[in-house]
NUZA-288870 format. One line per field, with one value per atom (N, C-alpha, C): residue number from 0; residue in three letters; atom name; x, y, z. Coordinates in Angstrom, 3 decimals. Layout:
NUZA-288870
nr <- (NUM_...)
rest <- (ALA_...)
atom <- (CA_...)
X <- (X_...)
Y <- (Y_...)
Z <- (Z_...)
***
This chain:
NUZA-288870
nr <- (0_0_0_1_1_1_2_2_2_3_3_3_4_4_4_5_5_5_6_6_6_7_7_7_8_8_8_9_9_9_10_10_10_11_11_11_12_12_12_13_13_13_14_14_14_15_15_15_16_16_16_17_17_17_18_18_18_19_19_19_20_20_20_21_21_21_22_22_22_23_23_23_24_24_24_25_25_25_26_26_26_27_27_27_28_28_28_29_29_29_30_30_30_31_31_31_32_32_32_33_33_33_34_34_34_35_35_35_36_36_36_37_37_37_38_38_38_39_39_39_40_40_40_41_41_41_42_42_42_43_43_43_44_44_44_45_45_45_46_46_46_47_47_47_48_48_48_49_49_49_50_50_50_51_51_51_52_52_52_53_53_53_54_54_54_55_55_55_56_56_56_57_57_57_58_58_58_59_59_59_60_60_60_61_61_61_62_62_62_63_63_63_64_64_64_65_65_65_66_66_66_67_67_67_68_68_68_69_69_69_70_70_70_71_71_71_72_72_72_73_73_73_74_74_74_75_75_75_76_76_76_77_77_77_78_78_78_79_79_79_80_80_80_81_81_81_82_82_82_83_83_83_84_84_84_85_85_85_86_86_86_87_87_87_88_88_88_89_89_89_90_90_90_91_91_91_92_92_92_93_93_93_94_94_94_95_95_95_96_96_96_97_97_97_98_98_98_99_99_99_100_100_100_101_101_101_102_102_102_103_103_103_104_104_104_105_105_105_106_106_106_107_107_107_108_108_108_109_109_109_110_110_110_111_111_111_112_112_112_113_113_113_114_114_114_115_115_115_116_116_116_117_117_117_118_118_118_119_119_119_120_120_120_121_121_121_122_122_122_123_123_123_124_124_124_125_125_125_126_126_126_127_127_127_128_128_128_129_129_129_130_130_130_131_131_131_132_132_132_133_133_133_134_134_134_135_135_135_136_136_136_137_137_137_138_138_138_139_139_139_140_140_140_141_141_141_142_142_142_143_143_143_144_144_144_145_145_145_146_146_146_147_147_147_148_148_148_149_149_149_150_150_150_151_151_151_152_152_152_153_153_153_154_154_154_155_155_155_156_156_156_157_157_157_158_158_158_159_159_159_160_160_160_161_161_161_162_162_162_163_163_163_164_164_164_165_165_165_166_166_166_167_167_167_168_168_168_169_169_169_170_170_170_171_171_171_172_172_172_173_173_173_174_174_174_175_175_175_176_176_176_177_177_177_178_178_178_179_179_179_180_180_180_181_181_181_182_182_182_183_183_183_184_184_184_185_185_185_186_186_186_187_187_187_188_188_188_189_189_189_190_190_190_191_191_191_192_192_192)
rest <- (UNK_UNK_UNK_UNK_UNK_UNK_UNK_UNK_UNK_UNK_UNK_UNK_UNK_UNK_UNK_UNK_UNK_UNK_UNK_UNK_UNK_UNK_UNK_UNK_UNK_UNK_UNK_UNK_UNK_UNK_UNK_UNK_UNK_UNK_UNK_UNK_UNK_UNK_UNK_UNK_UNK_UNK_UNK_UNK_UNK_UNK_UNK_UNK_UNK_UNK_UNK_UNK_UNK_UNK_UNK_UNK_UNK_UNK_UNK_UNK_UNK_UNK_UNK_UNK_UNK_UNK_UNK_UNK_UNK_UNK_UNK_UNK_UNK_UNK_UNK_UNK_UNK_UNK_UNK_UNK_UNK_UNK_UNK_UNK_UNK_UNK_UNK_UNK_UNK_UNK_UNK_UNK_UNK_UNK_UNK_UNK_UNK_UNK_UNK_UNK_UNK_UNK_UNK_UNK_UNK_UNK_UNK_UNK_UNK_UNK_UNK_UNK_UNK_UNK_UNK_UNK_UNK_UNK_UNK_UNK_UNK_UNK_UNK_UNK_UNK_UNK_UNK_UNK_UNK_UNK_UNK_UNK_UNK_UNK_UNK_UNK_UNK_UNK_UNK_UNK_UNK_UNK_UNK_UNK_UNK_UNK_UNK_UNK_UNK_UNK_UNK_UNK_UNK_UNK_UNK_UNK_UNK_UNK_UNK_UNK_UNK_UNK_UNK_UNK_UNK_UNK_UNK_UNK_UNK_UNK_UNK_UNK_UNK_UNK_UNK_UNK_UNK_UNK_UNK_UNK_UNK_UNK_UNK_UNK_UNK_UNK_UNK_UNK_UNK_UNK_UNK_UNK_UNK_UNK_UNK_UNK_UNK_UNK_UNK_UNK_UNK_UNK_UNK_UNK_UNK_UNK_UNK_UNK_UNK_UNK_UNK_UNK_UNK_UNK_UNK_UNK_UNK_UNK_UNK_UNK_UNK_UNK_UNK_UNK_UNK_UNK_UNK_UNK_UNK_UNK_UNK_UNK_UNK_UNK_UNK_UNK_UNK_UNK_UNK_UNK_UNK_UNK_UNK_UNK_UNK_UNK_UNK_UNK_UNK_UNK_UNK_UNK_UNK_UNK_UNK_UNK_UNK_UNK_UNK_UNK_UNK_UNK_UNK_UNK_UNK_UNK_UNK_UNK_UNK_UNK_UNK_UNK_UNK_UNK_UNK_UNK_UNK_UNK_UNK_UNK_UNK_UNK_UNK_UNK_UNK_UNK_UNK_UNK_UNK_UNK_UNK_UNK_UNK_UNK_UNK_UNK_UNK_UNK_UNK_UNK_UNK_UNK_UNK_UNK_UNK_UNK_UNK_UNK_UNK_UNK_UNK_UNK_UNK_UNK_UNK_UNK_UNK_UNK_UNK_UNK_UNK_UNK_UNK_UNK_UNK_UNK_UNK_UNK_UNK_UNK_UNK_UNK_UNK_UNK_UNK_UNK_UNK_UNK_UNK_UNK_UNK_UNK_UNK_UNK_UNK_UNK_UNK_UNK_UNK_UNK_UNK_UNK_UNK_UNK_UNK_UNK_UNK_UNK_UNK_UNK_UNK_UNK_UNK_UNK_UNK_UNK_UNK_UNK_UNK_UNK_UNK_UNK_UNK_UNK_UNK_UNK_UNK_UNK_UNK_UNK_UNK_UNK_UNK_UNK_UNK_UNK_UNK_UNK_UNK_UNK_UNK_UNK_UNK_UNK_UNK_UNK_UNK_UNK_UNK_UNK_UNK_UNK_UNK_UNK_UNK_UNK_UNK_UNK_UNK_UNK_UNK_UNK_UNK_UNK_UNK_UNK_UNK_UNK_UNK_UNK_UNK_UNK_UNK_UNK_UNK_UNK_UNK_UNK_UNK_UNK_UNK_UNK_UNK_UNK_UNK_UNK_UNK_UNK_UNK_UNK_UNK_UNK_UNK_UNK_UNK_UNK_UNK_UNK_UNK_UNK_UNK_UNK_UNK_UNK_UNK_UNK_UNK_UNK_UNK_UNK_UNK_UNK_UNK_UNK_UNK_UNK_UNK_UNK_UNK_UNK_UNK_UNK_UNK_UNK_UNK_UNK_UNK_UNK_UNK_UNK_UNK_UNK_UNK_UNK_UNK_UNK_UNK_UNK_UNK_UNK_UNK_UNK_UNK_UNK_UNK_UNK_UNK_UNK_UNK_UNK_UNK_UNK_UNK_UNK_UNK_UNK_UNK_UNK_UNK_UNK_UNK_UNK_UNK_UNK_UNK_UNK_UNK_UNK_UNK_UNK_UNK_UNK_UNK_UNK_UNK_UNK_UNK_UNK_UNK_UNK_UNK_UNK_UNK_UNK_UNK_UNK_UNK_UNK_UNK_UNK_UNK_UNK_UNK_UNK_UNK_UNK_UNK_UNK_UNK_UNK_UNK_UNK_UNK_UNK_UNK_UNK_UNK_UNK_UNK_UNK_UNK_UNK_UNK_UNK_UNK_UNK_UNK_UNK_UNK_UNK_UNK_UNK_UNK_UNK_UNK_UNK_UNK_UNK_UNK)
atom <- (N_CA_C_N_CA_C_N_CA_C_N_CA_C_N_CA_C_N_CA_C_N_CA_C_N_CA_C_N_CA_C_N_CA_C_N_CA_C_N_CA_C_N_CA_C_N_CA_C_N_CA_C_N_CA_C_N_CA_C_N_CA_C_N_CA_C_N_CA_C_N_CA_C_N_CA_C_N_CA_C_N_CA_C_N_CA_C_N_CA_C_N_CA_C_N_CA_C_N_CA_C_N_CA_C_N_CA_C_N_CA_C_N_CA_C_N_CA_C_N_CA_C_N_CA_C_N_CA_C_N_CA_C_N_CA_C_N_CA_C_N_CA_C_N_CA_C_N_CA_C_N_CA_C_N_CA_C_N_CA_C_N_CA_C_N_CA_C_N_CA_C_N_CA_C_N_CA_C_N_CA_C_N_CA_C_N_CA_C_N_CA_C_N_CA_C_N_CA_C_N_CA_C_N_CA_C_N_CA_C_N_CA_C_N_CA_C_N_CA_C_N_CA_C_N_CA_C_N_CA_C_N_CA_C_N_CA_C_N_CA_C_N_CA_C_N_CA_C_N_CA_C_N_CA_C_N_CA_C_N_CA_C_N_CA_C_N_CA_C_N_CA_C_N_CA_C_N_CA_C_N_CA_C_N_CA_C_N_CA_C_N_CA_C_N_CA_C_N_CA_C_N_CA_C_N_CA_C_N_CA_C_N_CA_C_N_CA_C_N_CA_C_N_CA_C_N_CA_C_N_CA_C_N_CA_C_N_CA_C_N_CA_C_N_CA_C_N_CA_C_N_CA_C_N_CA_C_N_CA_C_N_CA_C_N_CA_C_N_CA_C_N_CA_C_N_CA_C_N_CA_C_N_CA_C_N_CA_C_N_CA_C_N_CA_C_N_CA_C_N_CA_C_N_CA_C_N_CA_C_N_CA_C_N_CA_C_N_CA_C_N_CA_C_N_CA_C_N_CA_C_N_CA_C_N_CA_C_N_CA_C_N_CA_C_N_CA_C_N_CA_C_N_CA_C_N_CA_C_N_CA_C_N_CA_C_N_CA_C_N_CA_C_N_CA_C_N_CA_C_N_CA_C_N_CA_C_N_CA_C_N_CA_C_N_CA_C_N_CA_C_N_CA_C_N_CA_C_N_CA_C_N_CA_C_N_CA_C_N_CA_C_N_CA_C_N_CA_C_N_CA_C_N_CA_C_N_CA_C_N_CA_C_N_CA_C_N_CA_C_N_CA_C_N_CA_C_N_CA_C_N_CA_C_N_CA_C_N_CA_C_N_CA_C_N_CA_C_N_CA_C_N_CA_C_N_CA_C_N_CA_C_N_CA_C_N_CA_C_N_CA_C_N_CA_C_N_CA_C_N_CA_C_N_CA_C_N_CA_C_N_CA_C_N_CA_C_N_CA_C_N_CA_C_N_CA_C_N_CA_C_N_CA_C_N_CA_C_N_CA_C_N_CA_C_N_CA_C_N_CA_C_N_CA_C_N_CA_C_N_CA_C_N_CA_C)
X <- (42.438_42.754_43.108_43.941_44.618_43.463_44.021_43.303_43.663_44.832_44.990_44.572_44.734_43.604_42.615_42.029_39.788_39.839_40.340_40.575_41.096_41.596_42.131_41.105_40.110_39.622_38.231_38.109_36.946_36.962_38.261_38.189_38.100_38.495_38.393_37.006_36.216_34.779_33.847_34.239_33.685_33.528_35.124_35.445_34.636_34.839_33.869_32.607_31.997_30.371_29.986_30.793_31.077_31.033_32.235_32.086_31.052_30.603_29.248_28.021_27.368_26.681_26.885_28.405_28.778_28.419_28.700_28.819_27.366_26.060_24.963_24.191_24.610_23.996_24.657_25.961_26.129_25.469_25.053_24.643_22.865_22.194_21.355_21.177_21.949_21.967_22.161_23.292_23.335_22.233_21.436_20.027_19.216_18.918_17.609_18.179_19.409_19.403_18.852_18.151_17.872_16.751_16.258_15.106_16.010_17.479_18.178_18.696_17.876_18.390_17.232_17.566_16.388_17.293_16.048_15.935_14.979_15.434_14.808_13.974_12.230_11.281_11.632_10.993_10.639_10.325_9.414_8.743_9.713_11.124_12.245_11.641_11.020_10.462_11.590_12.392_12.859_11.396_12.150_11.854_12.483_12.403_12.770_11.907_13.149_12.831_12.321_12.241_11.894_10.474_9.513_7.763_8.031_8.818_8.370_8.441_8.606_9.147_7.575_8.159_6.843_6.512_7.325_6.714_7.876_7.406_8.849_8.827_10.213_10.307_11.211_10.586_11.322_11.832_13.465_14.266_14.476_14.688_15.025_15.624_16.861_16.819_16.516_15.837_14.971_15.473_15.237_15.577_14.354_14.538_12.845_13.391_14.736_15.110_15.979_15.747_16.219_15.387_16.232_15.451_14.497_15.016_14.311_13.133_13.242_11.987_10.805_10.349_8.833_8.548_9.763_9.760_8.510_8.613_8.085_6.319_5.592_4.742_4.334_5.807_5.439_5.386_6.493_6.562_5.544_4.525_3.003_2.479_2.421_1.299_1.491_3.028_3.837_2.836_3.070_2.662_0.998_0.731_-0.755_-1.387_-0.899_-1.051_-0.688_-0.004_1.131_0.838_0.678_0.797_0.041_-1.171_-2.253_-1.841_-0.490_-0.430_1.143_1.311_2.716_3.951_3.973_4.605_4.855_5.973_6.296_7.302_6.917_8.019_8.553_10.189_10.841_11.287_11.177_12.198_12.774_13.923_14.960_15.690_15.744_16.025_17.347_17.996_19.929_20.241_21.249_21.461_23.325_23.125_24.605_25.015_23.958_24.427_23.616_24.514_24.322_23.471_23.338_22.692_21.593_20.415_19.077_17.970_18.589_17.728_18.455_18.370_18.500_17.412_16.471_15.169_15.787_14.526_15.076_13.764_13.859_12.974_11.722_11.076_9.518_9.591_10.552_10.214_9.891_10.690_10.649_9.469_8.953_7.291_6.672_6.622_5.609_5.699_6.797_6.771_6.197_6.507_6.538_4.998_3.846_2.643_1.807_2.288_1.901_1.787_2.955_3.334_3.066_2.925_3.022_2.086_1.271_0.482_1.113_2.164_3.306_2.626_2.122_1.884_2.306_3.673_4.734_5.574_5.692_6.931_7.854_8.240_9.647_10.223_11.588_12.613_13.362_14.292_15.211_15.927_16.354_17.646_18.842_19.787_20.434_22.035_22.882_23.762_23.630_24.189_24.249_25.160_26.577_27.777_28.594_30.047_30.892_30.785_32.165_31.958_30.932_30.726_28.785_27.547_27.718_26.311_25.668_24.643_23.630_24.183_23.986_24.614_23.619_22.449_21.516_21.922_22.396_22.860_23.897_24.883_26.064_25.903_25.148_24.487_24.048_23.058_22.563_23.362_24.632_26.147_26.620_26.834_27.768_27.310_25.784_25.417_25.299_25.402_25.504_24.120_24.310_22.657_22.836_22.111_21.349_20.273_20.117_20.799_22.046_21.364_23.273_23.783_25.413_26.000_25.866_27.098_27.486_28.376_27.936_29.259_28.135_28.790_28.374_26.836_26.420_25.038_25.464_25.329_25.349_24.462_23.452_22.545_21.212_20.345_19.326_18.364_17.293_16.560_16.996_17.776_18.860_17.890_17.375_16.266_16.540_16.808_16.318_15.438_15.187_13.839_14.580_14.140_13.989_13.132_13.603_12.559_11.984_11.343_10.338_11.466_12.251_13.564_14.640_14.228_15.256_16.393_16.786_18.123_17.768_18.465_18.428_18.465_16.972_16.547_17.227_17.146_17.140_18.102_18.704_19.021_18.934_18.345_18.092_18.560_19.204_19.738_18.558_19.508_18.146_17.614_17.964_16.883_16.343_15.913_14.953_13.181_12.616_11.582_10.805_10.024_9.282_8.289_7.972_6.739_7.711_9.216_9.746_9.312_8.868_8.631_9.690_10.801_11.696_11.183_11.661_11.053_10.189_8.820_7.754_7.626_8.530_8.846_9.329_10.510_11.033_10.534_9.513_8.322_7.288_7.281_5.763_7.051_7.642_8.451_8.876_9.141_9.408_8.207_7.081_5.532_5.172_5.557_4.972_5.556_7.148_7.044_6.658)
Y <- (79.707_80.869_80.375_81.373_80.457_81.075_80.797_81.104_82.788_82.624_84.351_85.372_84.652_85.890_85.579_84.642_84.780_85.636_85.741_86.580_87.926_88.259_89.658_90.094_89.266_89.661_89.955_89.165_89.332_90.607_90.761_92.341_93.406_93.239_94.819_95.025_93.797_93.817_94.131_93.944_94.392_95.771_96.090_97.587_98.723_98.090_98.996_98.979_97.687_97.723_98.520_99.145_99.496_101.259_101.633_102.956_102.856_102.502_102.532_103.128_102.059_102.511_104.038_104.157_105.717_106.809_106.754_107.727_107.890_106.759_106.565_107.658_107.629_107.616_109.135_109.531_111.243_111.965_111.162_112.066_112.098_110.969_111.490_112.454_112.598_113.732_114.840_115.143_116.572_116.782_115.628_115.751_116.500_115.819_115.824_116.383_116.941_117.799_116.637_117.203_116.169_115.101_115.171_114.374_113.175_113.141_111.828_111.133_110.933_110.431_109.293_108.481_107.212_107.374_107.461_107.219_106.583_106.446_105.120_106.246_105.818_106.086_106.066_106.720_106.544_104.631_104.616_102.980_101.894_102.485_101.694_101.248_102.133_101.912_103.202_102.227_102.395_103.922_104.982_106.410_106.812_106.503_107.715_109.066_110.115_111.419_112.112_111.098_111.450_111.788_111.054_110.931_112.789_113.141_114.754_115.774_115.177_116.139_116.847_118.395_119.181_119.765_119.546_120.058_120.780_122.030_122.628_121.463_121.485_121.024_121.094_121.511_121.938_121.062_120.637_119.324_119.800_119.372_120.020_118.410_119.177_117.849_118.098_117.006_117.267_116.748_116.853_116.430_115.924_115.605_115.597_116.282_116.446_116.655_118.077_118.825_120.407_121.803_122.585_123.951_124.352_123.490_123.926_122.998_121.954_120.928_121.638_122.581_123.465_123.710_123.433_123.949_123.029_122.079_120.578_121.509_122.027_122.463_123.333_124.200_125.436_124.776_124.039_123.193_122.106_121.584_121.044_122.318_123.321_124.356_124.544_124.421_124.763_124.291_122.836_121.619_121.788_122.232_122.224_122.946_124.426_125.411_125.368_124.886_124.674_123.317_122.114_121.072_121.127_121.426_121.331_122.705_123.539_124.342_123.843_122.526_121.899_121.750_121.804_122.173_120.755_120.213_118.883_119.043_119.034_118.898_117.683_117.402_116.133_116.360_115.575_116.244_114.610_114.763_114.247_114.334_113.094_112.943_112.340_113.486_113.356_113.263_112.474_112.513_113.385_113.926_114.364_115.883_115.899_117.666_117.502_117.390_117.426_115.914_114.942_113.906_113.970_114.594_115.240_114.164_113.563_112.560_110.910_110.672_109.342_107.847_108.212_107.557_106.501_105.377_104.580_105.706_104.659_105.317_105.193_104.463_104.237_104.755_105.206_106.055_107.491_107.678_109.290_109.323_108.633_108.611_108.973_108.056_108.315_109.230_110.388_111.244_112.312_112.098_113.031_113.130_111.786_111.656_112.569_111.882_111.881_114.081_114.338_115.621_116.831_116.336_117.183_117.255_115.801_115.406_115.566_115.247_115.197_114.600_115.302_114.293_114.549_115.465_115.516_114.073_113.880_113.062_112.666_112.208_111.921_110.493_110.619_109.373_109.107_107.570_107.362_108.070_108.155_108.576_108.541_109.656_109.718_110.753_110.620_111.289_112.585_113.670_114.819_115.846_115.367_115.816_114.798_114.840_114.119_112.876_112.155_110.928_109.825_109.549_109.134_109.699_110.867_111.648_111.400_111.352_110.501_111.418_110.839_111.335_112.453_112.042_113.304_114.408_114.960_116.094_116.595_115.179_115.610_116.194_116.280_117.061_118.599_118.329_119.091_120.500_120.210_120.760_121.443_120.907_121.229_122.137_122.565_123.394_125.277_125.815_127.240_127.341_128.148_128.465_130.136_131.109_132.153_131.647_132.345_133.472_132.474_130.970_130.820_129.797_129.948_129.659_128.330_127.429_125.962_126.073_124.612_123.994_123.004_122.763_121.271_122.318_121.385_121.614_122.381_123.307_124.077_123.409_122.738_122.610_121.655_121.300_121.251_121.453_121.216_122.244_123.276_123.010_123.758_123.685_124.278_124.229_124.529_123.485_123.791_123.952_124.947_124.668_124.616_123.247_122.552_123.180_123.983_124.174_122.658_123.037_121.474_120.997_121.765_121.057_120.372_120.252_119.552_120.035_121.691_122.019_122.845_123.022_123.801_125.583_126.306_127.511_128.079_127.827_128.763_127.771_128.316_127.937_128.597_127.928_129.021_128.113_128.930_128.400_128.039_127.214_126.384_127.222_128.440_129.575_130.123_130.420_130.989_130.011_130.486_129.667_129.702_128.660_128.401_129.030_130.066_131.064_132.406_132.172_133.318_134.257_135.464_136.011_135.661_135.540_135.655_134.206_133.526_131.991_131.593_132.306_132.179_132.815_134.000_134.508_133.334_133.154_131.888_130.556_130.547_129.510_129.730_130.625_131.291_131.491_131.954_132.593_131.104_129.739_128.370_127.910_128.551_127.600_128.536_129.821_130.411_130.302_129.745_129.131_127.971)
Z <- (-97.724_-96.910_-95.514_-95.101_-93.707_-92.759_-91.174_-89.997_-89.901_-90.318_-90.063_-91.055_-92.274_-93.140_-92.714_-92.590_-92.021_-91.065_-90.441_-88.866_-89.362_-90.087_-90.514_-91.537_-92.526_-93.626_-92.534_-91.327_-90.750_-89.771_-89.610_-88.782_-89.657_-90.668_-91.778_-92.330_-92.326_-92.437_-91.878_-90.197_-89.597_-88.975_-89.500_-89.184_-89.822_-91.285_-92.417_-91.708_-91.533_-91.690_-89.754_-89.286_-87.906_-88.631_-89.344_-90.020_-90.628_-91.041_-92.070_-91.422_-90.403_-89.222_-88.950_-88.252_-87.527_-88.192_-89.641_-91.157_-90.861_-91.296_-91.417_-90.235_-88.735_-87.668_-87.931_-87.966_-88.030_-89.054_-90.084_-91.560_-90.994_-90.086_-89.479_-88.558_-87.585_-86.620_-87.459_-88.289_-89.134_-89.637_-90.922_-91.712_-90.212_-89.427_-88.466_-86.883_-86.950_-85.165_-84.751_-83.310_-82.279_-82.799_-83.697_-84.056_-84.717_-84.952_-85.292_-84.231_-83.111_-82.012_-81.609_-80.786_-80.261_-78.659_-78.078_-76.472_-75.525_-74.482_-73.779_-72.768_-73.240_-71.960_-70.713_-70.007_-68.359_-68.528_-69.311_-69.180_-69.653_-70.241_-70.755_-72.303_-72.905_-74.252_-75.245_-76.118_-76.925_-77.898_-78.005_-78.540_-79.828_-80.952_-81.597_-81.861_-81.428_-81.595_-82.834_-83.926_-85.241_-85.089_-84.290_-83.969_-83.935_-83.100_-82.729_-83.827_-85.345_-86.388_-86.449_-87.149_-87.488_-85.912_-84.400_-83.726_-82.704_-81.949_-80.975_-79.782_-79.397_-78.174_-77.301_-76.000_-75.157_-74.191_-74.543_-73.892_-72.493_-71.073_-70.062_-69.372_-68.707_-67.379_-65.821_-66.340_-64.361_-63.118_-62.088_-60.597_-59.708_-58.937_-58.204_-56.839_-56.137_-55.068_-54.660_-55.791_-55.951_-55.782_-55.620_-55.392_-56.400_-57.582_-58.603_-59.156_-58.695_-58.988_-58.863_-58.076_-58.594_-59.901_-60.720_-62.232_-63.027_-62.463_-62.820_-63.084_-62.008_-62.095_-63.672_-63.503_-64.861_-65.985_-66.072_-67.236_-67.666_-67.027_-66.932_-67.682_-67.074_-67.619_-69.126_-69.184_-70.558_-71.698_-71.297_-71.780_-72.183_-71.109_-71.517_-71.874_-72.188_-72.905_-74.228_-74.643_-75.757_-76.508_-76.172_-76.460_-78.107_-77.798_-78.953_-80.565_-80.235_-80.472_-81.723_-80.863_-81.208_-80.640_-79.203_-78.335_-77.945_-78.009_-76.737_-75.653_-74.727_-73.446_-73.492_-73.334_-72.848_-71.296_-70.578_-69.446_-69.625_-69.198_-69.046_-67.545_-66.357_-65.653_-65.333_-64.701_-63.800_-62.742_-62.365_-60.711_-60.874_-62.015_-61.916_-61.344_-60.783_-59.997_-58.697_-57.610_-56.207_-55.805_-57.368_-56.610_-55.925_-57.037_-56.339_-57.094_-57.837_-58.769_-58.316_-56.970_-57.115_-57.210_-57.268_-57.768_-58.760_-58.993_-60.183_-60.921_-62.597_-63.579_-62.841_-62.287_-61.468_-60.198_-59.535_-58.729_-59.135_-59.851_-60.861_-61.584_-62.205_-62.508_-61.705_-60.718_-59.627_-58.573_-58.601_-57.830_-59.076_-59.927_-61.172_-61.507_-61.208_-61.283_-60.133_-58.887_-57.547_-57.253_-57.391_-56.652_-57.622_-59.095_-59.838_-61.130_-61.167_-62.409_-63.813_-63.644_-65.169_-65.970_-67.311_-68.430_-69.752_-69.552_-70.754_-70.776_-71.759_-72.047_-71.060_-70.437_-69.701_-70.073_-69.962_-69.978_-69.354_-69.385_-68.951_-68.299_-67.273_-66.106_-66.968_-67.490_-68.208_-67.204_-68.000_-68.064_-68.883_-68.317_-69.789_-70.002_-69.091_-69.137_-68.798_-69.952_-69.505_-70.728_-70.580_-71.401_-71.472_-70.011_-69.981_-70.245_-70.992_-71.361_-72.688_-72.426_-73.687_-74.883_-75.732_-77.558_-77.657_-77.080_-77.304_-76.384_-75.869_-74.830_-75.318_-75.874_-76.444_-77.916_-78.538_-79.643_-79.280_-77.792_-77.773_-76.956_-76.412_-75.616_-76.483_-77.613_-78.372_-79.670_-79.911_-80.505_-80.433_-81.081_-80.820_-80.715_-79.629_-79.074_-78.424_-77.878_-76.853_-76.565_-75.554_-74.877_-73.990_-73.535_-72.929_-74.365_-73.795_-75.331_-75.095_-75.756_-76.092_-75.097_-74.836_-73.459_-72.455_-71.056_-70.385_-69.703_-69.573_-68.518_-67.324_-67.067_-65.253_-64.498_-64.264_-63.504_-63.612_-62.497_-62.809_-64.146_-64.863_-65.571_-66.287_-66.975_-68.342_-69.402_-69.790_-71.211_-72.551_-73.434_-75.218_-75.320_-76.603_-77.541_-78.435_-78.450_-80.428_-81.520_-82.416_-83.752_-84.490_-85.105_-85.906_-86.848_-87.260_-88.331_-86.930_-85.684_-85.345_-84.642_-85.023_-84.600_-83.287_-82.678_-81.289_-81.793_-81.035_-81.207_-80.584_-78.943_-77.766_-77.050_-75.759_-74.564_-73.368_-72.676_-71.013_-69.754_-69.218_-67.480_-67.167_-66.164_-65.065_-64.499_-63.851_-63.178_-63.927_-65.201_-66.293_-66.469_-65.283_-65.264_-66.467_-66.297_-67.620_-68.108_-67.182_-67.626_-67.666_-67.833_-68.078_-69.383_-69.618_-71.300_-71.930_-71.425_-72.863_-73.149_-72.498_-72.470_-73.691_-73.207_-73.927_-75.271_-75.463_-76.293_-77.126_-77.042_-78.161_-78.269_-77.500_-77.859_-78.667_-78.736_-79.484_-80.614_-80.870_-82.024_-82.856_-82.257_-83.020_-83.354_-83.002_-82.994_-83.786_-84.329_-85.581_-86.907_-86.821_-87.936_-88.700)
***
């Protein structure tokens, strides 16, 4: 075999075993909604979202430097009302609206510890609009949801609730605080099935 078939037989091989992966990784996201996703901790510890099956969870992206960062508080209570009930909070930290999250990941902990006693879940500093936005957002964008529909993030603290199968329940604007009833309504309504 010459130099140019090894080199051509080695790109079509690699192409397949490249689709293969992609096929593999979408037939997970369809099987499992957001629970077919792996993401990187606050602590830079590799996550899969699969650990959260069997439980609701409410995805949000956070700020530390916005009007709305008090949310941080409700969403603690969320957490700790809820947690034992099956409830997981993710927050998810952005610097992509007004640049209110410019912290590294350990600064965002530790304001997140310090100001607010965070002891939901949080991760990685992410993207969540746009061609740089984590696969998980881009899943989670592009699903039909209410009360707000499908499309890019508006803001701060944009909230899913995840049902335990994975797929997106609810969606609420960033001003729909977390002790909102409707809120709680479709929290209590994913945690009773």
């Amino acid at each position: 075999m010459n130099r140019l078939s090894t080199l051509l037989l080695t790109g079509i091989v690699a192409a397949c075993i490249s689709a293969s992966f992609a096929d593999a990784e979408e037939k997970n996201v369809s099987d499992n909604g957001a629970l077919g996703f792996t993401v990187k901790s606050i602590a830079g510890k590799e996550v899969d979202l699969a650990k959260y099956k069997g439980k609701v969870l409410v995805v949000v992206n956070v700020a530390s430097a916005c009007g709305l960062t008090p949310q941080y508080e409700e969403l603690q209570a969320l957490h700790t009302k809820y947690a034992d009930k099956g409830l997981a909070v993710l927050g998810f930290p952005c610097n992509q609206f007004g640049k209110q999250e410019p912290g590294s990941d350990a600064e965002i902990a530790e304001f997140c510890k310090s100001e607010y006693n965070v002891s939901f879940d949080m991760f990685s500093k992410i993207d969540v609009n746009g061609e740089t936005a984590n696969p998980l957002y881009k899943y989670l964008t592009s699903a039909d949801s209410a009360p707000a529909a499908k499309g890019k993030i508006s803001w701060n603290f944009e909230k899913f609730i995840i049902g335990k199968d994975g797929k997106v329940a609810a969606r609420f604007s960033p001003r729909t605080a977390p002790d909102d009833a409707e809120f709680i309504k479709a929290i209590e309504a994913e945690l009773a099935k």
